[in-house]
C-alpha positions in Angstrom: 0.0 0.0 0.0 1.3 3.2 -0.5 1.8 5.5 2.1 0.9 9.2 1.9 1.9 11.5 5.4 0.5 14.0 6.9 2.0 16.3 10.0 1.3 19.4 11.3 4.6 21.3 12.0 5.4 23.1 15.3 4.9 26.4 13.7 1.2 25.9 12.7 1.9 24.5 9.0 0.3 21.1 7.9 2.0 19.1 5.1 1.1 16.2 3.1 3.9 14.2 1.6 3.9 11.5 -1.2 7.1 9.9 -1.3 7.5 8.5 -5.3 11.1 6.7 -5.3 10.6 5.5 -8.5 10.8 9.7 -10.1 13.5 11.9 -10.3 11.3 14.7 -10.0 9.0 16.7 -6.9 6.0 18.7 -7.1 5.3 21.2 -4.5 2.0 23.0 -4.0 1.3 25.8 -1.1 -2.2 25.6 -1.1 -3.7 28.4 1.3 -7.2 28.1 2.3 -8.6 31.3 0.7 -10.3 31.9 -2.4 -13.5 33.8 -3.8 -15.8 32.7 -0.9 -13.7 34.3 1.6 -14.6 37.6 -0.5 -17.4 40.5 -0.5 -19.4 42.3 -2.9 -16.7 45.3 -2.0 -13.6 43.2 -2.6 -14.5 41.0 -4.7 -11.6 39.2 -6.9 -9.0 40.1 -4.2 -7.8 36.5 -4.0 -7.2 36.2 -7.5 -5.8 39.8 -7.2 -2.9 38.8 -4.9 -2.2 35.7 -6.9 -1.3 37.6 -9.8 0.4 40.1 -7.6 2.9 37.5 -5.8 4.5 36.9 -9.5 5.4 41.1 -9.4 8.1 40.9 -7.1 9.6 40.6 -3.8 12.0 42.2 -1.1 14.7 39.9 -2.8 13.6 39.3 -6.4 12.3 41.0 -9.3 9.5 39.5 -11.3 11.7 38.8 -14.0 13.9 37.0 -11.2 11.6 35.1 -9.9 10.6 33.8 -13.6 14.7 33.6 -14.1 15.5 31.4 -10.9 13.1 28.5 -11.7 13.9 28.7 -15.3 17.2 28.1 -14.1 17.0 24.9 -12.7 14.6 23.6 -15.5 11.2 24.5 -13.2 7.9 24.9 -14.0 6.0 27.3 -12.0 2.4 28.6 -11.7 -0.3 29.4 -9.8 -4.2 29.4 -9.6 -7.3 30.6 -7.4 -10.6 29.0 -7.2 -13.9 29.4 -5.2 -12.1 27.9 -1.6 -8.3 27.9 -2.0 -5.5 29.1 -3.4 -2.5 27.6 -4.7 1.1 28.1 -5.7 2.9 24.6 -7.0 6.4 24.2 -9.1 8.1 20.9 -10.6 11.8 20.5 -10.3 13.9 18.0 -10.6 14.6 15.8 -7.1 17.9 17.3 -6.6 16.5 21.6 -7.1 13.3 20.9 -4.8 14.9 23.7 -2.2 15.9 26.4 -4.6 12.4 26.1 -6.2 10.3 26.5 -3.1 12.6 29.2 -2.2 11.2 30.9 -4.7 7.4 30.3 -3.7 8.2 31.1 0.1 9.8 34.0 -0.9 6.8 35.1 -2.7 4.1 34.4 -0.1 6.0 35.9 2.5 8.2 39.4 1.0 6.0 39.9 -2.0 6.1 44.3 -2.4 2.6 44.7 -3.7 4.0 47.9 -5.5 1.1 50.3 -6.3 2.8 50.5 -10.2 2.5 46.8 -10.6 -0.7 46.9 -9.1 -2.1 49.3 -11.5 -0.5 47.3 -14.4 -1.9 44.1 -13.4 -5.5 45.2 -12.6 -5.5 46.5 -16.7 -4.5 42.9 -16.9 -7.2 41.2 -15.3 -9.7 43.5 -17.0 -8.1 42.0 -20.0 -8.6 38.5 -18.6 -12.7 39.4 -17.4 -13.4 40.8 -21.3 -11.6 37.1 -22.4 -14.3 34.8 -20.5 -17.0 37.5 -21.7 -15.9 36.8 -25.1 -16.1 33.1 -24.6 -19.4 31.9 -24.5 -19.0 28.4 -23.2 -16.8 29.7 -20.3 -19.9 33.0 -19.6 -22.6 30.2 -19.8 -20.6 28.4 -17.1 -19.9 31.4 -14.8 -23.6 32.8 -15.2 -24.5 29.1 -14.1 -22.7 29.2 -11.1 -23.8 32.2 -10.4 -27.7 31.1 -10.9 -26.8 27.3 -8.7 -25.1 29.1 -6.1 -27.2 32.6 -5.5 -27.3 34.0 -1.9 -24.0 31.5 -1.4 -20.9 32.4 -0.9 -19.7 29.4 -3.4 -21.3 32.1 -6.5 -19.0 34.5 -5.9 -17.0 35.8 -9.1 -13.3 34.6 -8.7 -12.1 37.5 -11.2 -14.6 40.0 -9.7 -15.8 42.7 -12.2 -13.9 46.0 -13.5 -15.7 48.3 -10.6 -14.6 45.7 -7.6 -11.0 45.5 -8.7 -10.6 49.6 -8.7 -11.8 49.4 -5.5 -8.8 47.0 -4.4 -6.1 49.2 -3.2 -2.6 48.7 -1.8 -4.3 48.7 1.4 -6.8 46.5 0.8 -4.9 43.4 -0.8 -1.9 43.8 2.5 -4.7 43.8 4.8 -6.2 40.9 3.0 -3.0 38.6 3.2 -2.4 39.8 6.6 -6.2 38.0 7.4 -5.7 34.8 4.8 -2.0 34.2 4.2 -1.5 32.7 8.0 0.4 29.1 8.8 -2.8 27.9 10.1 -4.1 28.3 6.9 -1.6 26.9 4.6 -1.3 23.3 3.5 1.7 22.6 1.7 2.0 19.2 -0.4 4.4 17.5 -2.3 5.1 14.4 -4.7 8.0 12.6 -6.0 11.4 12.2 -4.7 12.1 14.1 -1.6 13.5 13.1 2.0 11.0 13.3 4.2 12.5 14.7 7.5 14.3 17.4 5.2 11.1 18.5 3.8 10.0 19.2 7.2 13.1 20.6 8.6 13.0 23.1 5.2 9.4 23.9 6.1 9.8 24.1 10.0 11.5 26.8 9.2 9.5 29.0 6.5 6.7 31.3 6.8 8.0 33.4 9.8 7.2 36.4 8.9 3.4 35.2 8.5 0.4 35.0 11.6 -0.9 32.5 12.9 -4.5 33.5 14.1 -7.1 31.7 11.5 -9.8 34.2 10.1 -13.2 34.7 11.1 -15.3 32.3 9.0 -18.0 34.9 6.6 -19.3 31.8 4.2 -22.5 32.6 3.4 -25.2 30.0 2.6 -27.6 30.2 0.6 -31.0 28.2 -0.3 -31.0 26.3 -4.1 -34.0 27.6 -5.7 -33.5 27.0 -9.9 -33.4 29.9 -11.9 -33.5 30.3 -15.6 -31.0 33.1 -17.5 -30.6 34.1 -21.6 -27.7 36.5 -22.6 -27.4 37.7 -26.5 -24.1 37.8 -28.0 -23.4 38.5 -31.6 -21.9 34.5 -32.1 -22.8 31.5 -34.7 -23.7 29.1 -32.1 -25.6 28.6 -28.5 -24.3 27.3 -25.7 -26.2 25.8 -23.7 -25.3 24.7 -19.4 -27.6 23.3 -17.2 -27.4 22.3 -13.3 -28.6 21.1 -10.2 -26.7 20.8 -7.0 -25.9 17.7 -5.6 -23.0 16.4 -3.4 -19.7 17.7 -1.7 -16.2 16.3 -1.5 -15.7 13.7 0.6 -19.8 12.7 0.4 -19.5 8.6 1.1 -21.8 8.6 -2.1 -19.1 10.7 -4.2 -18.2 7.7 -6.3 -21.5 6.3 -7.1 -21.7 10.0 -8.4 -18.8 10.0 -10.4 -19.5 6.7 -11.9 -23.0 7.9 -12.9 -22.4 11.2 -14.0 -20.0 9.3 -16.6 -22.4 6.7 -17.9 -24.9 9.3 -18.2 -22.5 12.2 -19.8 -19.1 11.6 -19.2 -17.6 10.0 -22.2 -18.0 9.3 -25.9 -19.8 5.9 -25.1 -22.0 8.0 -22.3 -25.5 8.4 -22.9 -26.1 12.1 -23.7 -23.4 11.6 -26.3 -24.6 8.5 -28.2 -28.4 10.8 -28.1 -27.5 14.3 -28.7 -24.5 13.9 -30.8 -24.8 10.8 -32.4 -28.3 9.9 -33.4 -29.8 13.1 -33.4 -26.7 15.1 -34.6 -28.0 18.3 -32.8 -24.3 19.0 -31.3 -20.3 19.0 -32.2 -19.8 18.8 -27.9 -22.2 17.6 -25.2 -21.2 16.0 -22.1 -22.0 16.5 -18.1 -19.4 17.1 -15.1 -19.3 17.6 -11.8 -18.2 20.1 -9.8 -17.5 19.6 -5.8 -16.5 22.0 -2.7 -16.0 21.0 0.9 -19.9 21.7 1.8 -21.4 21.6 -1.5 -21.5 20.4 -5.3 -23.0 20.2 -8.3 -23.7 18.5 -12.0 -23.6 20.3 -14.8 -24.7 19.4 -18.6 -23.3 21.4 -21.5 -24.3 21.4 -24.9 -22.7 23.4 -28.1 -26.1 24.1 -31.1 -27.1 25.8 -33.7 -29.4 28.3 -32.5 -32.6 27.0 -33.7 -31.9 23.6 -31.8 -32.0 25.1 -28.3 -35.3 23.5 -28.0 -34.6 20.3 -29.6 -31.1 19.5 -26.9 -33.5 20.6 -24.3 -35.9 17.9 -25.2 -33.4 15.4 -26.0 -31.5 16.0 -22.5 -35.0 15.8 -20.9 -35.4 12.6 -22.8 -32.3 10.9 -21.4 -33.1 12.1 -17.5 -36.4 10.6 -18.2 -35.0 7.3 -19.1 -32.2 7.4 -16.8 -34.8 7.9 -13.8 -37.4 5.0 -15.5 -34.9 2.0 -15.8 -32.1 0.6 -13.9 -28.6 0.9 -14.9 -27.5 -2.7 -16.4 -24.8 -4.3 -15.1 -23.0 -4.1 -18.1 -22.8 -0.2 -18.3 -22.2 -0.4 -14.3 -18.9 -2.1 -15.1 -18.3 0.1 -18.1 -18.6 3.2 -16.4 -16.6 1.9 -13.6 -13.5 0.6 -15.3 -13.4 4.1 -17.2 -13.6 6.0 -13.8 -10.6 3.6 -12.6 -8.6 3.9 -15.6 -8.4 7.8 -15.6 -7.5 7.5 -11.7 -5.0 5.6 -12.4 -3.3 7.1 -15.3 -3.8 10.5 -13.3 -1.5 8.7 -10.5 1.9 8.4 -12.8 1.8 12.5 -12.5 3.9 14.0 -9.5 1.7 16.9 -10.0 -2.1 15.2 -9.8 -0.9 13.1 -6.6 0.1 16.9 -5.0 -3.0 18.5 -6.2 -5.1 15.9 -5.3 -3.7 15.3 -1.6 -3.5 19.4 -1.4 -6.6 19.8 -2.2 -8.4 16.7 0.0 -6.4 17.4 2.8 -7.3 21.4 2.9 -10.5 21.3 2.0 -11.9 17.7 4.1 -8.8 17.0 6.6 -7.9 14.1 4.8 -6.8 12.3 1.7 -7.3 9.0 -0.3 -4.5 6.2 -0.8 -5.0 4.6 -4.1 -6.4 1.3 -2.8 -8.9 3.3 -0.7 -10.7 5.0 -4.4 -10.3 1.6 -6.2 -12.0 0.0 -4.0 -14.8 3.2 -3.5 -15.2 2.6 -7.1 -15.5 -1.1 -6.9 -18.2 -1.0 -4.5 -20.6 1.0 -6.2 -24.0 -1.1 -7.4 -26.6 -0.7 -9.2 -29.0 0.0 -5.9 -26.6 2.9 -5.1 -26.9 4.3 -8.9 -30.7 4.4 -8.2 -30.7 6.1 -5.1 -28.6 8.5 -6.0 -30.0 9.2 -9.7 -33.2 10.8 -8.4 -31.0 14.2 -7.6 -30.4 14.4 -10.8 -33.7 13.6 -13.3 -35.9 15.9 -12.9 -35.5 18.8 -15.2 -37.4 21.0 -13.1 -34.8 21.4 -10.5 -31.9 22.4 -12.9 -30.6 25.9 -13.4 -30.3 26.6 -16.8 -28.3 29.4 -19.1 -27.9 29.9 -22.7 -25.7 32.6 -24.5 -27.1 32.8 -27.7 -27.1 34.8 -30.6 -30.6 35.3 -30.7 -33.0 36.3 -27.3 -34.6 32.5 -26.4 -37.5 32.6 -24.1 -35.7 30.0 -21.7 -38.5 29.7 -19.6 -40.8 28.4 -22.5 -38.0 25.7 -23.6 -37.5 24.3 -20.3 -42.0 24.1 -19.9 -41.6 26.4 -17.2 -44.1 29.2 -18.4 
């Protein structure tokens, strides 16, 4: 069995390790627990924000520097925020793991913030909001969050909008990592080949300047009540994303989920595919996903049509719910859907960077993580009872959100039998 570690550090850190002795390379990720539902209507994208703004420079190193040193040692670096965390990871070879998370620990703790930089970067992420506007499967996705999650604190924006971000000062962003950017609330995770008691000893020993004192929790909740939304944009096709919520990470039912979600729309072979694409050739892309957070989730269905088949998808997914809820799952797509959702686990485990995002993420957001035998044998315990218990969150049409950015106004509410 392989072992993955978890310690808490005397100076209020917690690390997960992975130790992979058959790589010659590490993957670290500082994963601190803040992200767009630790925000306001007043700050809103802060946390993406100071992500950007840790790459501008610190007391030491310039942002061309910083870029320069891992390029150095052959590194990769980057960083992203999402609706509860933050994270900064790099990949290095075994050897270079210290000089590379010098680098990040420089950044999280000496970063300048300078108001020039800050000025740039905002223009940036103006640049970066007009990008997704102008993208319709990624607007249709954000509006749906928006709609799944209204009155929650899991819909807020992670870029924010053009008025929040000129309201983000210098003042605002150092007060904000002051609050977030404690040890308490930073995970840090790595993968590949690393000495253990080093790692710890290198850690031990970072982070001083930072607090410790966690941050008052502000997550809003808010009641699901489905909502329907059209936008017109001058494009050639609709896009079209529908959801419900349904479970969160670490739900003992989460791998039923997954292994339903991809018979149903998860693959080529997947229901919604073989209907919508296949037979009735009403779109190029159609498949479901889901989404999960530490207290909440969701299932989403996309489809890509021409604008007068709106209608027609909406039928045809309606159709498939219908005859998902009506009739058991056979054993044979069961085992299908099952041996798919194995086979991407287990080709995601020869990556030094899923195992740390995975364990970083898991152990952050839940207080734990998942050994491999542990998911293969969630997966190989799902039957066909659990499939139907589980498939009723998910059929009727009347409890999905929908949104479609079209190029044309749709009357939504007449597609979806709602008027």
């Amino acid at each position: 069995m392989r072992m993955i570690k978890t310690r808490t550090l005397n100076n209020g850190v917690r690390v997960v390790m992975e130790h992979m002795p058959s790589v010659q390379s590490v993957s670290i990720g500082i994963w601190v627990h803040t992200g767009a539902v630790n925000e306001t209507d007043k700050n809103a994208g802060v946390s993406h924000f100071v992500e950007h703004m840790m790459f501008k420079g610190t007391e030491q190193r310039t942002a061309r520097q910083i870029a320069g040193d891992i390029d150095r040692i052959g590194g990769q670096m980057n960083a992203f925020t999402g609706k509860e965390a933050t994270c900064y990871y790099v990949k290095s070879v075994a050897e270079n793991y210290r000089k590379a998370a010098d680098v990040l620990v420089d950044m999280l703790e000496h970063s300048l913030f300078d108001k020039t930089e800050m000025d740039r970067e905002r223009r940036v992420i103006c640049e970066e909001i007009k990008m997704t506007r102008d993208t319709p499967d990624d607007l249709a996705h954000d509006t749906l969050m928006d709609e799944i999650f209204r009155g929650d604190s899991l819909g807020n924006s992670i870029l924010g909008t053009p008025t929040s971000l000129k309201r983000i000062t210098r003042n605002v962003i150092t007060d904000y990592v002051r609050t977030h950017y404690v040890r308490e609330n930073i995970v840090v995770s790595v993968a590949g080949k690393f000495d253990e008691d080093d790692f710890c000893e290198y850690f031990e020993n970072s982070f001083q300047t930072l607090g410790r004192e966690l941050p008052e929790n502000r997550m809003k909740r808010g009641e699901y009540r489905p909502s329907l939304r059209s936008l017109k944009k001058d494009i050639q096709q609709s896009h079209l994303c529908m959801g419900v919520r349904t479970i969160p990470l670490g739900d003992e039912d989460l791998y039923a989920e997954r292994i339903m979600n991809n018979l149903f729309g998860g693959s080529m072979s997947s229901r919604l595919f073989q209907n919508i694409r296949e037979q009735k050739g009403l779109a190029y892309s159609v498949c479901s996903m889901l989404g999960t957070f530490s207290t909440d989730g969701y299932m989403e269905i996309y489809a890509g049509v021409s604008h007068e088949k709106i209608r027609d998808a909406i039928e045809g997914i309606r159709e498939e719910l219908q005859t998902l809820k009506d009739a058991p799952v056979s054993g044979e797509e069961l085992e299908s859907s099952r041996e798919q959702m194995k086979s991407g686990y287990v080709f995601s485990q020869e990556s030094t960077s899923s195992r740390m995002m995975a364990n970083g993420k898991n152990f952050m957001l839940i207080g734990r993580v998942f050994v491999p035998e542990e998911v293969i044998e969630g997966y190989n315990k799902v039957t066909v009872e659990d499939i139907e218990r589980l498939k009723q969150m998910i059929c009727d049409l009347d409890r999905y959100s929908a949104v479609v950015v079209s190029g044309t106004r749709v009357n939504l509410r007449s597609m979806m039998g709602r008027a």
